[in-house]
ZAVO-461841 format. One line per 8 residues: number of its first residue (from 1); their letters; for each residue y, x, z of C-alpha. Coordinates in Angstrom, 1 decimal, decimal comma. Last residue first. Example, Ala and Ser with C-alpha at 12.3 -4.5 7.8 and 13.67 -1.06 7.14 Angstrom:
BEGIN
2	sa	-1,1 13,7 7,1 ~ -4,5 12,3 7,8
***
This chain:
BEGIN
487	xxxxxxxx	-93,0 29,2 8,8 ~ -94,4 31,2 11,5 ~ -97,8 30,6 10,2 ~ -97,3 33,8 8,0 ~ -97,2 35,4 11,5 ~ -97,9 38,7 10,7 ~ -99,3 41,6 11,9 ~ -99,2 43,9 15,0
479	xxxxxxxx	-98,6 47,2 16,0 ~ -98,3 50,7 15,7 ~ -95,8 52,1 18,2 ~ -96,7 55,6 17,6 ~ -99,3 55,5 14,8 ~ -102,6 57,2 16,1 ~ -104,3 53,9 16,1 ~ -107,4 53,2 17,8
471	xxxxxxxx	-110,1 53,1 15,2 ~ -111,7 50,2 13,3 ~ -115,3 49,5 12,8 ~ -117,9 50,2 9,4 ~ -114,8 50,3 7,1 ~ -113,0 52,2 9,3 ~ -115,4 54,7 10,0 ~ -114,5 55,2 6,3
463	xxxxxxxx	-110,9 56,8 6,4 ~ -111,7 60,6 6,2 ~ -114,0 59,9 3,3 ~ -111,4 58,0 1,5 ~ -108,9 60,5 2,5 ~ -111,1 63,5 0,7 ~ -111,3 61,0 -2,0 ~ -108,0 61,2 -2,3
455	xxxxxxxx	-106,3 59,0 -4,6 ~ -108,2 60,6 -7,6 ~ -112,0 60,9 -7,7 ~ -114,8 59,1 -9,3 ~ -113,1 57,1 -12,0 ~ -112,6 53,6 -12,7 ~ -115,5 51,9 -10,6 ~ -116,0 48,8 -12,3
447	xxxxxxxx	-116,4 45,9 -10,0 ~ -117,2 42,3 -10,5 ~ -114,7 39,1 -8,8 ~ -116,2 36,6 -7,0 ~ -113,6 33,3 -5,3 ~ -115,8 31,2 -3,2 ~ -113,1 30,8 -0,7 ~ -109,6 30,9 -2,0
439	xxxxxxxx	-108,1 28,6 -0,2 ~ -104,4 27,1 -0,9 ~ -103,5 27,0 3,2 ~ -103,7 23,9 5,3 ~ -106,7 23,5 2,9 ~ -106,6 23,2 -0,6 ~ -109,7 24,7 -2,5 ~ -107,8 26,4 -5,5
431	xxxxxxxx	-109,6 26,3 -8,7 ~ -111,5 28,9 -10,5 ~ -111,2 28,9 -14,5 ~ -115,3 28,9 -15,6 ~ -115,7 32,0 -17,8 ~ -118,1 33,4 -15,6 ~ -117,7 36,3 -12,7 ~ -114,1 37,8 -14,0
423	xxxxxxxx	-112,9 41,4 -14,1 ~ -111,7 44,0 -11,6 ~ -111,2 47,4 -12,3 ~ -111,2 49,6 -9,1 ~ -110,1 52,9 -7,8 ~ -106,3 52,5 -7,9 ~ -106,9 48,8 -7,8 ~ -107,6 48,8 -4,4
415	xxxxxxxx	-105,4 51,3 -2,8 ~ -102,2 49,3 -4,7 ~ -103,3 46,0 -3,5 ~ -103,8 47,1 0,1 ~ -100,5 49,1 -0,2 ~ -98,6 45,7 -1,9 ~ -100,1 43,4 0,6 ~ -99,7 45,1 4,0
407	xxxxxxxx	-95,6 45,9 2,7 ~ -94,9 42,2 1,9 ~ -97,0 40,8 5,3 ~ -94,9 43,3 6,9 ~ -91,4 42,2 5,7 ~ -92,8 38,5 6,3 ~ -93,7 39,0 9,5 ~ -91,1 36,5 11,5
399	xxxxxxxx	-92,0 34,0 9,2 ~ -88,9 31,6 8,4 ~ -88,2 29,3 11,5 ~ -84,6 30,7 11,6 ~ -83,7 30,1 8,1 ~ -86,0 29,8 5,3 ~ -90,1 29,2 5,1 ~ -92,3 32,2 4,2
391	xxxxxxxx	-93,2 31,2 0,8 ~ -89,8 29,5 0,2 ~ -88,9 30,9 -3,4 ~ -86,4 27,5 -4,7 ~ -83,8 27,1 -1,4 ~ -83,5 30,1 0,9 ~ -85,4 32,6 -0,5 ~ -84,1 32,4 -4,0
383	xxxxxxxx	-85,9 35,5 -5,3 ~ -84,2 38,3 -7,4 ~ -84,2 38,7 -10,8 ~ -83,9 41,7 -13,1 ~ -87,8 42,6 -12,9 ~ -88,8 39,4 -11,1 ~ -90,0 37,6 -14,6 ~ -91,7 40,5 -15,0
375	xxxxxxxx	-94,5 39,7 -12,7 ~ -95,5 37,2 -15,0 ~ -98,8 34,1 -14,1 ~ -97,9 31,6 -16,2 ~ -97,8 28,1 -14,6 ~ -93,9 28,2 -14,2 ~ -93,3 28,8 -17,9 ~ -89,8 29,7 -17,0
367	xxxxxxxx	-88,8 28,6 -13,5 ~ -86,4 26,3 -12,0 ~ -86,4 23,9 -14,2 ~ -90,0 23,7 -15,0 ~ -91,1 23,4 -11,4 ~ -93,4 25,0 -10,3 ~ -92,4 27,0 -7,1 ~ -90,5 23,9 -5,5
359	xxxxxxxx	-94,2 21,7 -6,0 ~ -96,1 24,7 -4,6 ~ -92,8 25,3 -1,7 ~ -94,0 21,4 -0,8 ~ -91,2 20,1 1,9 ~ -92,8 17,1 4,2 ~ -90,4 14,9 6,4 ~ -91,3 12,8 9,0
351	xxxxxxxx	-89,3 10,0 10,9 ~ -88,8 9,9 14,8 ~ -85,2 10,0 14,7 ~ -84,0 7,7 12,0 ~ -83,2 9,1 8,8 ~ -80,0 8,2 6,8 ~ -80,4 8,5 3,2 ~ -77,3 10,4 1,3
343	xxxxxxxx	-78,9 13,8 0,5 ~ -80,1 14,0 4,2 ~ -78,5 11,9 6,7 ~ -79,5 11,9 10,7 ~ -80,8 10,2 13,5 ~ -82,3 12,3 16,2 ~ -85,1 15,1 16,0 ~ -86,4 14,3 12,3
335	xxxxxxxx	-89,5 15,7 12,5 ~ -90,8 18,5 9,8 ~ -93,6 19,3 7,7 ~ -94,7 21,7 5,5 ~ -96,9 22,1 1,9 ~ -98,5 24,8 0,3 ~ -98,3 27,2 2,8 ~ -100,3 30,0 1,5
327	xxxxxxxx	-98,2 29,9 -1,9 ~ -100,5 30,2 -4,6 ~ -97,5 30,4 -7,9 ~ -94,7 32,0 -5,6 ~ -97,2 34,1 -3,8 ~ -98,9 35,5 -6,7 ~ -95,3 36,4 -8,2 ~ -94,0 38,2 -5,4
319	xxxxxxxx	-97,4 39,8 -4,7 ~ -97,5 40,8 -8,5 ~ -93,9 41,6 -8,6 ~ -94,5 44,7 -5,1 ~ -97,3 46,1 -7,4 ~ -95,0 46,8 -10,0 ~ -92,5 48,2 -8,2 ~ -94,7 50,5 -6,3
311	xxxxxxxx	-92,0 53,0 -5,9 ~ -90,1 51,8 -2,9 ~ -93,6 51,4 -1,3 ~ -94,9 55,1 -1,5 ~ -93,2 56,2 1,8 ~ -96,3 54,1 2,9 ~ -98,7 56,5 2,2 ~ -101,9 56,5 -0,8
303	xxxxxxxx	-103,3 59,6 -0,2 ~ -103,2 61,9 -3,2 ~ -104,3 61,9 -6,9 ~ -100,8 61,2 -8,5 ~ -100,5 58,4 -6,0 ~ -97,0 57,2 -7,9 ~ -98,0 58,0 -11,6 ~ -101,5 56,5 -11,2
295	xxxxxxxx	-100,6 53,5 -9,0 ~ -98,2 52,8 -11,7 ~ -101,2 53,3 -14,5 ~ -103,5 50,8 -12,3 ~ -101,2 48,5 -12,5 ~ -100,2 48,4 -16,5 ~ -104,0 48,2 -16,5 ~ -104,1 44,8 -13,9
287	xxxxxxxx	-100,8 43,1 -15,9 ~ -103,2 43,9 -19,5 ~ -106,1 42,5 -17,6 ~ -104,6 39,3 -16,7 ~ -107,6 37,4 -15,2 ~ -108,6 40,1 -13,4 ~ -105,1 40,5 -12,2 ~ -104,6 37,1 -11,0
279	xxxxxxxx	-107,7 37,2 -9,1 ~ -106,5 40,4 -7,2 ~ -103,4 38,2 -6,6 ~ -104,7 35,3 -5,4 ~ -107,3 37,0 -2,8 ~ -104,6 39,7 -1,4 ~ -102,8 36,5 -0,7 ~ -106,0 34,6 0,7
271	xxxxxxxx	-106,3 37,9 3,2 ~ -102,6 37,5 4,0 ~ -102,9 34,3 5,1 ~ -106,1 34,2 7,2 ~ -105,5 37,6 8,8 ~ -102,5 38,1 10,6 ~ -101,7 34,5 10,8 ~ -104,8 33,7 13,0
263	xxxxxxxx	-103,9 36,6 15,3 ~ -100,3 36,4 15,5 ~ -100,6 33,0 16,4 ~ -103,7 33,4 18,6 ~ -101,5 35,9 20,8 ~ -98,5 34,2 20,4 ~ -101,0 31,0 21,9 ~ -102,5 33,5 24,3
255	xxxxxxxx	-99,2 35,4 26,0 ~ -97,7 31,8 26,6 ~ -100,9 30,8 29,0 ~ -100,3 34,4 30,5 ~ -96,6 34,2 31,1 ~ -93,9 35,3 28,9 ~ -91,2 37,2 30,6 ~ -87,8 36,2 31,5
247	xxxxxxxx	-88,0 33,0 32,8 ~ -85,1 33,1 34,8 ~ -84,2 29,4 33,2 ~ -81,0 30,7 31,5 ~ -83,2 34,1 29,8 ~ -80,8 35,9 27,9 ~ -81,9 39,3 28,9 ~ -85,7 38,2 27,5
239	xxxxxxxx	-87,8 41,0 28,9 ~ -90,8 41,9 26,1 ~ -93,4 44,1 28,1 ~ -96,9 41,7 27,7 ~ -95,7 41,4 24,4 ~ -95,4 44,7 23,2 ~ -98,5 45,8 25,1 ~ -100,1 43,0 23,2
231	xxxxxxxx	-98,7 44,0 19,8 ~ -99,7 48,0 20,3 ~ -98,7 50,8 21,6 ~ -101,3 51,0 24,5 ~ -98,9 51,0 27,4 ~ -101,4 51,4 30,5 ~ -100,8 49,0 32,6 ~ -104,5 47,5 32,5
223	xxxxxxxx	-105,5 44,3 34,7 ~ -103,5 42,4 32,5 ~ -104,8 43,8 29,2 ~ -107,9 42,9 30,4 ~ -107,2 39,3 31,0 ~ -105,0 39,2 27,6 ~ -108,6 40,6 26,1 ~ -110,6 37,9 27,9
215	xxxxxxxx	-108,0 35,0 26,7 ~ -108,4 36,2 23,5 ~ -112,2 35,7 23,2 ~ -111,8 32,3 25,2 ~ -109,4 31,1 22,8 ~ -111,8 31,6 20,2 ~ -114,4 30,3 21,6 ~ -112,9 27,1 22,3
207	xxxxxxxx	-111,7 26,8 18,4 ~ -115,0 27,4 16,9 ~ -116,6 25,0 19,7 ~ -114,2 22,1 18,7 ~ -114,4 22,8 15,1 ~ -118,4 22,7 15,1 ~ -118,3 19,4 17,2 ~ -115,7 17,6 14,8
199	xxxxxxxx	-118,0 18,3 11,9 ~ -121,4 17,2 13,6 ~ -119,5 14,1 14,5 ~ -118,6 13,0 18,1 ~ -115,4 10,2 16,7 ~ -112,0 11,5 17,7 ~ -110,8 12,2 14,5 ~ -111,4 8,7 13,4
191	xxxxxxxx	-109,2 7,1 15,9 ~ -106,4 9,4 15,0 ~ -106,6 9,0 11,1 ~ -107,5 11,8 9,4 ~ -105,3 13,8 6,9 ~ -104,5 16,2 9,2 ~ -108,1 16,1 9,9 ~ -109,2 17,0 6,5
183	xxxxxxxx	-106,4 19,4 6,1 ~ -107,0 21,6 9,3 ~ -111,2 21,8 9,1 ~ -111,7 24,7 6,7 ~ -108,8 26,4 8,6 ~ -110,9 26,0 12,4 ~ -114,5 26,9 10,6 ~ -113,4 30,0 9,1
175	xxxxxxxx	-111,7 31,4 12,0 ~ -115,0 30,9 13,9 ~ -116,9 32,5 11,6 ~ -114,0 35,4 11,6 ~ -113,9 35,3 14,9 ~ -118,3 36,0 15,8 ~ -118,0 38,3 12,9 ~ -115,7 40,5 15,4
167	xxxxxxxx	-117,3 39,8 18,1 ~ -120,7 40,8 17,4 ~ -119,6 44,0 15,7 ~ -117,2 44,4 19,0 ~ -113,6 44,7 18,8 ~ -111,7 47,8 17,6 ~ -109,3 49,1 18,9 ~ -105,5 49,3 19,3
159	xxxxxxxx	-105,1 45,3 20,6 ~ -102,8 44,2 17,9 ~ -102,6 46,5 15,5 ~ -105,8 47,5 15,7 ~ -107,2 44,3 15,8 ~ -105,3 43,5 13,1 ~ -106,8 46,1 10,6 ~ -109,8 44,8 11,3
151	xxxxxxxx	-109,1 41,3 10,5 ~ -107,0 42,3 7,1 ~ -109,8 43,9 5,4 ~ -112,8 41,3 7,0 ~ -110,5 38,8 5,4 ~ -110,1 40,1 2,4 ~ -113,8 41,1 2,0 ~ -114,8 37,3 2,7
143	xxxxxxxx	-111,8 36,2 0,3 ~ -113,4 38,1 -2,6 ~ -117,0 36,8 -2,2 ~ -117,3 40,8 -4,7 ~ -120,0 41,4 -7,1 ~ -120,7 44,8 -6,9 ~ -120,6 46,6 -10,3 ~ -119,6 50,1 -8,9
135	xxxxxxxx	-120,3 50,5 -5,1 ~ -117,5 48,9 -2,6 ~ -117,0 51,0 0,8 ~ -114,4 53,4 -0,7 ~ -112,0 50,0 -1,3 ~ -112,2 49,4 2,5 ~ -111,5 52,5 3,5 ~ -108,7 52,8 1,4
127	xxxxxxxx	-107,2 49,5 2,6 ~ -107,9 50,6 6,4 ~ -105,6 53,5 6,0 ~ -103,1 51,6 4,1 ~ -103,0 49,1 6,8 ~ -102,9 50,8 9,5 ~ -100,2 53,4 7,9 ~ -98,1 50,6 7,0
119	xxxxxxxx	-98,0 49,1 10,5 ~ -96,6 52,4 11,8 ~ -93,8 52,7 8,8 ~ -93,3 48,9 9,5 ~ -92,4 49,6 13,3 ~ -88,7 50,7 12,4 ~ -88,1 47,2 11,1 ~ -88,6 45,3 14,0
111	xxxxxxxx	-91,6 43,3 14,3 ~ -92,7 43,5 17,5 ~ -89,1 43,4 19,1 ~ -88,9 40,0 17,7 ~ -91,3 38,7 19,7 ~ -89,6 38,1 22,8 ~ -86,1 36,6 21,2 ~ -88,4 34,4 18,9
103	xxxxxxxx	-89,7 32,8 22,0 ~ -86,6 32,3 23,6 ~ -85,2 30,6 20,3 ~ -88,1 28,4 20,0 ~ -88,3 26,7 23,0 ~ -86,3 23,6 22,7 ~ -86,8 23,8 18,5 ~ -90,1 22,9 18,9
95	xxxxxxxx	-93,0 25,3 19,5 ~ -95,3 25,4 16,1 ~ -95,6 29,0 14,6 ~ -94,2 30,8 17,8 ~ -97,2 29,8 19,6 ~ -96,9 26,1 21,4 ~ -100,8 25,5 21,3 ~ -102,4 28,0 19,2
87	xxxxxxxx	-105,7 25,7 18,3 ~ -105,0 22,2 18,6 ~ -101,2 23,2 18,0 ~ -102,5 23,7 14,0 ~ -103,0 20,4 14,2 ~ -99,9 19,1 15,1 ~ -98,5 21,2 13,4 ~ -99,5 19,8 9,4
79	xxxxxxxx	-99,6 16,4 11,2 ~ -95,6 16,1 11,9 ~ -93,8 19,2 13,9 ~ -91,3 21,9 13,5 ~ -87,6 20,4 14,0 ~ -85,4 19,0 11,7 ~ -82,3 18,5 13,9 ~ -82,1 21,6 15,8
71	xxxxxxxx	-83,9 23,4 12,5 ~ -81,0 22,3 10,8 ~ -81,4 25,1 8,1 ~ -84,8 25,2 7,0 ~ -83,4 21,0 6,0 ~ -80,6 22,1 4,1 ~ -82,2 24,6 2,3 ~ -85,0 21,7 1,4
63	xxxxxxxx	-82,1 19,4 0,4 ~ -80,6 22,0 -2,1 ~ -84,2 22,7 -3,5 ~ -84,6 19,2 -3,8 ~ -88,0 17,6 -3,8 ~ -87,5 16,6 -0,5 ~ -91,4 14,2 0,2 ~ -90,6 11,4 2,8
55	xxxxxxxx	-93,3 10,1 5,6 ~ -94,9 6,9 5,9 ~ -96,9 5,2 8,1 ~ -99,2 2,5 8,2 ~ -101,8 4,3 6,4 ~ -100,7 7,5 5,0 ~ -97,4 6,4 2,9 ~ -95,6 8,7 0,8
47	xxxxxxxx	-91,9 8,2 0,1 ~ -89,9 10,1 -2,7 ~ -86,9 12,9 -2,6 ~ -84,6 14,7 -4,6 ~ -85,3 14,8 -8,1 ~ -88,6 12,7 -8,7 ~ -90,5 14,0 -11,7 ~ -91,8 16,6 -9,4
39	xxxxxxxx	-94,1 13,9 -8,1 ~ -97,2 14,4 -9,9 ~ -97,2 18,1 -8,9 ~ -97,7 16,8 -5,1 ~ -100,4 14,5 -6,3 ~ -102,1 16,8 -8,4 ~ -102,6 19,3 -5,9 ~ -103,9 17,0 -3,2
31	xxxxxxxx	-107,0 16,3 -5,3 ~ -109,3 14,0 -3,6 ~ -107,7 14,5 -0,2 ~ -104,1 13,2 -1,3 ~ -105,5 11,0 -4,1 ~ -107,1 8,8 -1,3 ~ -104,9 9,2 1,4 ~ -101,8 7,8 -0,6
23	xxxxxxxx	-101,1 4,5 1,2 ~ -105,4 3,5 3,1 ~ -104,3 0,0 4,0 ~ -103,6 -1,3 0,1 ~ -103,6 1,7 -1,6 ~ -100,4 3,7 -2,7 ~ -100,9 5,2 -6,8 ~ -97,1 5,4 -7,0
15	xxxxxxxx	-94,8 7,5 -5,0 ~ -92,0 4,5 -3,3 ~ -88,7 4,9 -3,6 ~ -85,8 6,2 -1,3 ~ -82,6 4,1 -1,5 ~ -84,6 1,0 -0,2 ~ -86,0 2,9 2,6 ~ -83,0 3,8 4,1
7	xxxxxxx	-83,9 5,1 7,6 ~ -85,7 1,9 8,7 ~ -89,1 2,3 6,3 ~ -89,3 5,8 8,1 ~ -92,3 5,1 9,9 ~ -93,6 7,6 11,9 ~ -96,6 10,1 10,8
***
């Protein structure tokens, strides 16, 4: 981080708890959660030191509008990015402001509204299949599931197959090792990063062979004309009629990081989101019953379809609600691009600024009971994306998927509590393990099979090859998922 004790530092205080050397590292990585909350008490912005450096914390939901904003002037970027740009390198996610309009302009035809119907069949599709592959009392590792659930149904939508068994658990180790590793080294001093531990040897491999696996499938794709429908066609296609440079295309280093954006945000976020909320509802039975009795009325026994979604309003306030109380992106950063002011402090270029939507989405005064988990509190209010609901970031860095992230979570949700009651392993309350996301991993959940037919068990039987490995798509235009790292 860069020192911001120039840009007004006497007008912006100090968080307490600081060490001597080490700032706030210390509390940060022993419980990062209750640091953030412990500054909601400061109204518009405090200082946090890591090291020698320091960085300032908006707690303003004005301020943090105003920063989405000025994306020219608060650009994408501090330790959060800088690691994620390990992996992706300048993907759509973390480019800086100099390339991110072009960017955006050739991946916005992926994710254009008329597509969502497509993506919605994938993903229902591959929701059923994966709910008709549980047995009743199984013992879920939730986020495993979730993530083999929203990996597959990627694939297809981004390269309209399936990849190898091998492969495919061969990504999702990998996948695993890279998030696992993103907040500990964000949190890591440079020197001490570069040290040849065990750790720092796992993530490099995890993260070489994962670029290797995509670059071999861009290769392919290359040699291929054929228009397969999918993300990666999309891409390789997009013409950028604004282009000033003549770069009107997006060459094959460019086509890998979108490619390992898309990738790494169409699962890993949106399988701890399915995670949250299916915990949520074991844990709130009467919220999970009222559930099952909407999918009830709206599947009446059928195939769950996408032209289901305006009436799943239930099931559309528990993903609003899960992600406002676990957002994915728990915390962001930004560089200030030149100098500028921000809620009367001037900030010299250089200087870091971290936004916390977890801190925004708990406070007391903007929320009711903001620690209670209540769909209902969305029933005759909308969110505040902009300023006080930023799951997906706001203005023109917010996710580019977050439409389809919305409708992949509310049909997988729906498909699998329409056959499933889920209750509690223990009486233990499970805790968040913060990452660059909020984690879910060793989240178990128990099954009770609800009844043995209804939503189609016909289409459950129709859908399970998915399960094992998943189809080409027969959506025209299918393609792919979301960017939740787009923020």
């Amino acid at each position: 981080m860069t020192d911001t004790s120039t840009a007004s530092a006497g007008s912006v205080p100090l968080a307490p708890r600081a060490w001597p050397l080490l700032g706030h590292a210390l509390p940060l990585l022993r419980d990062p959660l209750a640091f953030i909350m412990s500054l909601s008490g400061y109204r518009e912005m405090v200082r946090v030191r890591l090291g020698p450096s320091s960085a300032v914390m908006i707690c303003d939901p004005d301020l943090t509008r105003q920063v989405f904003l000025n994306d020219r002037t608060f650009d994408k970027g501090g330790p959060i990015y800088d690691r994620i740009r390990e992996v992706i390198g300048d993907g759509l996610s973390t480019c800086a402001y100099p390339l991110h309009r072009r960017q955006r302009r050739l991946c916005q035809p992926s994710f254009h509204p008329t597509r969502l119907a497509g993506y919605g069949a994938v993903f229902a599709r591959a929701a059923t299949a994966k709910a008709g592959s549980w047995r009743d009392g199984d013992v879920l590792d939730v986020t495993q599931e979730m993530m083999t659930l929203t990996t597959r149904a990627t694939m297809e939508t981004m390269f309209s197959g399936a990849l190898p068994a091998e492969t495919m658990q061969r990504c999702l180790a990998d996948t695993a090792v890279i998030v696992s590793a993103f907040f500990r080294r964000m949190m890591t001093p440079a020197l001490l990063r570069r040290l040849p531990t065990r750790q720092k040897r796992r993530y490099d491999d995890a993260r070489t062979r994962l670029a290797a696996t995509i670059a071999e499938i861009i290769a392919e794709r290359r040699a291929d004309p054929t228009d397969h429908a999918d993300l990666l066609s999309t891409l390789v296609a997009a013409v950028d009629e604004e282009s000033e440079d003549g770069r009107r295309q997006l060459n094959d280093a460019e086509l890998a990081d979108e490619a390992l954006t898309f990738f790494l945000g169409g699962m890993e976020t949106t399988a701890i989101t399915l995670a949250w909320a299916l915990h949520l509802l074991a844990t709130n039975p009467d919220v999970q019953h009222r559930l099952k009795a909407e999918t009830d009325r709206v599947l009446a026994g059928g195939k769950l379809d996408p032209a289901h979604l305006p009436s799943l309003g239930l099931a559309s306030r528990v993903v609003t609600e899960t992600l406002r109380l676990y957002p994915p992106a728990w915390m962001m950063t930004r560089v200030v691009r030149e100098d500028a002011e921000l809620g009367g402090v001037r900030f010299k270029g250089g200087s870091t600024i971290v936004l916390s939507p977890y801190l925004l989405h708990r406070r007391a005064d903007l929320y009711d009971e903001p620690d209670r988990f209540d769909p209902d509190r969305w029933l005759d209010a909308q969110p505040d994306r902009r300023a006080t609901y930023i799951p997906f970031g706001a203005g023109a860095r917010k996710c580019i998927g977050d439409q389809f992230a919305l409708t992949e979570a509310i049909l997988a949700l729906t498909a699998i509590v329409d056959r499933w009651e889920l209750t509690p392993v223990g009486d233990q309350p499970f805790q968040p393990k913060v990452e660059t996301s909020l984690s879910s991993r060793g989240l178990r959940l128990r099954l009770t099979e609800r009844r043995s037919s209804g939503a189609g068990d016909a289409e459950r039987s129709a859908a399970a090859p998915l399960s094992a490995s998943v189809q080409p798509s027969t959506q025209p235009g299918a393609a792919a998922c979301p960017v939740k790292h787009g923020r």
